[in-house]
N, C-alpha and C positions, 0 to 999 in steps of 0.2 A: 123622244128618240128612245127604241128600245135595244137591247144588248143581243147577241148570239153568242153561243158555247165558239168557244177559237180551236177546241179538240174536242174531240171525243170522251169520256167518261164513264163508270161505271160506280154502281151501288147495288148491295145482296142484305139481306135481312132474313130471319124464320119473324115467320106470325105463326103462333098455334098449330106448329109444325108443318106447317106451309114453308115452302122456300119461296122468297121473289127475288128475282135480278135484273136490274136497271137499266139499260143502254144507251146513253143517249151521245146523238151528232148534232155538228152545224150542216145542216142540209143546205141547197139553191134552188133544188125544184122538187117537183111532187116525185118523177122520180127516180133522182137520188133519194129521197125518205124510203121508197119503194125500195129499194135495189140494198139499205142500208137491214130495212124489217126483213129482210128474206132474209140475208148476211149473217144474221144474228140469232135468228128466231129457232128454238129447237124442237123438232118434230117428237121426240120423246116428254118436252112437258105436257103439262095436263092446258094451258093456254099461254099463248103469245098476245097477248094486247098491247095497244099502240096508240097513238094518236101525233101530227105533228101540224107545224102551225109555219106557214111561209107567205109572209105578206096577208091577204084577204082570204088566203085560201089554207083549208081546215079540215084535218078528218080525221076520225077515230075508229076502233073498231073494239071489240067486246071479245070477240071470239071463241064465245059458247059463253062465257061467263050469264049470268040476267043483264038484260039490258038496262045502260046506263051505271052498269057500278066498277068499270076499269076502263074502256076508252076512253070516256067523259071526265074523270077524274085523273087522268094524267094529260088531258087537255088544258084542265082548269090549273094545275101545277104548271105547264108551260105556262099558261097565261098569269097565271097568278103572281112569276117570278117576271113578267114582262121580256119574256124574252120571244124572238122572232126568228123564221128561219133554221127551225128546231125538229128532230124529231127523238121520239123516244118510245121505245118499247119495254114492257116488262113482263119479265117470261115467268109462271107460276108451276111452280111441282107440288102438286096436291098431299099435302101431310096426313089426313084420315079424319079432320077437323074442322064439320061445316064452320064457316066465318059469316054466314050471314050477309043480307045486302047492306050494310051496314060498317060492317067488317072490312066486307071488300073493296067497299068505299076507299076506307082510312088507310088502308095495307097499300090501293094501287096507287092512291095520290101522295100517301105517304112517301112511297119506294120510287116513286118519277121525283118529288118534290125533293127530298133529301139526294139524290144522285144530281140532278142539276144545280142545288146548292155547291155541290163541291166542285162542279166544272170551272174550266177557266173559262173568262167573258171578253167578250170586248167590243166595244161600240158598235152599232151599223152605221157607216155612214155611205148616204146616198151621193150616188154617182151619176156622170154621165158620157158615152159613148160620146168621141167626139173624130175626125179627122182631117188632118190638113197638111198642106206641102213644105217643103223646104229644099234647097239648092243641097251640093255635097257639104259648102265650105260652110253652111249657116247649121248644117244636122250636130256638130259635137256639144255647140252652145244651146240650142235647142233640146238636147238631151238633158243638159245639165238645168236649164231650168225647169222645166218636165218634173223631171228628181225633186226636182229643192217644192215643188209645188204639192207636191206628196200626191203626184198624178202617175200612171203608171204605161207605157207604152206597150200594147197586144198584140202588135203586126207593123212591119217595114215591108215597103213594098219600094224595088227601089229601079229605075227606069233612065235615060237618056238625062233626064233633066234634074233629078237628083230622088227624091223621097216622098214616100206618102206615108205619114206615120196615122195608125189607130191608135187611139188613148183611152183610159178609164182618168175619167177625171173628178174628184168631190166637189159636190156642186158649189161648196162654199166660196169654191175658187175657181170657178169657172171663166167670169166675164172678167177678173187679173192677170188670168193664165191665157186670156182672149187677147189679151192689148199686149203682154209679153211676145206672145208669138207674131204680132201686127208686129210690133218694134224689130222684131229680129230678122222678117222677112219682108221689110219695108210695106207691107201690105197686102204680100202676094202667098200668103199662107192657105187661102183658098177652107177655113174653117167653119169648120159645121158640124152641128149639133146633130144625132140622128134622134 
């Protein structure tokens, strides 16, 4: 199981009179990564590189630098630190001081790897999308155990006959939190997993 940043975070260094600045989020999809790299990225450095990593899917970018020595290298700092669901940009103002490919290696993974060193983390835990019914008088019990189950409700939808709740639920708990809600709606919870 790997971790994600829970906030956002920042980290700045000179190399060789070079300035680098860090940025890094907990992203959900490509893009949010997208929409966070614009957010952040400055049209007056000399390059904005990036790279983020959510679930299987993966991409970096260079952005005039030679290729393979700042996308890829703040790819392998995500990965490296095991973390998922991540994006990270590092924005560079050219000092007057080639760094070589080499250089720019150690500077962009260095300045993504030490910035998400200092982020705060915290678990992923996998989930799943579930919904099912309950009458009016059974929904205040059914909420409370929901809660206690560290499951989360996304949508009420509420009708003649009482309730349709949408849930995020941890998969850990899932077929528990299945017989809970059997017991509370004698059987007529109508649940399902999407």
């Amino acid at each position: 199981m790997s971790d994600t940043l829970s906030a956002p975070c920042t980290y700045e260094e000179d190399v060789k009179k070079s300035r680098f600045a860090a940025y890094a989020a907990p992203v959900a999809s490509v893009s949010e990564a997208m929409d966070f790299f614009a957010k952040h990225s400055d049209p007056a450095a000399t390059h904005n590189c990036w790279a983020y990593r959510i679930g299987q899917a993966y991409r970096f970018n260079d952005d005039g630098e030679p290729g393979g020595t700042a996308g890829r290298p703040i790819l392998q700092a995500i990965e490296g630190q095991d973390l998922d669901r991540v994006a990270v940009l590092v924005v560079r103002w050219f000092g007057g001081i080639k760094l070589g490919a080499g250089g720019l290696v150690r500077a962009y993974s260095g300045c993504a790897a030490q910035c998400l060193r200092l982020g705060p983390r915290t678990p992923i835990i996998a989930t799943s999308t579930v919904t099912c019914r309950c009458n009016y008088a059974e929904l205040p019990l059914m909420k409370a155990r929901i809660s206690q189950a560290g499951a989360a409700i996304d949508a009420e939808h509420f009708d003649g006959e009482g309730a349709m709740l949408t849930l995020t639920v941890p998969c850990a708990v899932l077929n528990e939190l299945e017989r809970t809600i059997a017991d509370i709606t004698r059987g007529r919870s109508e649940w399902q997993v999407m």
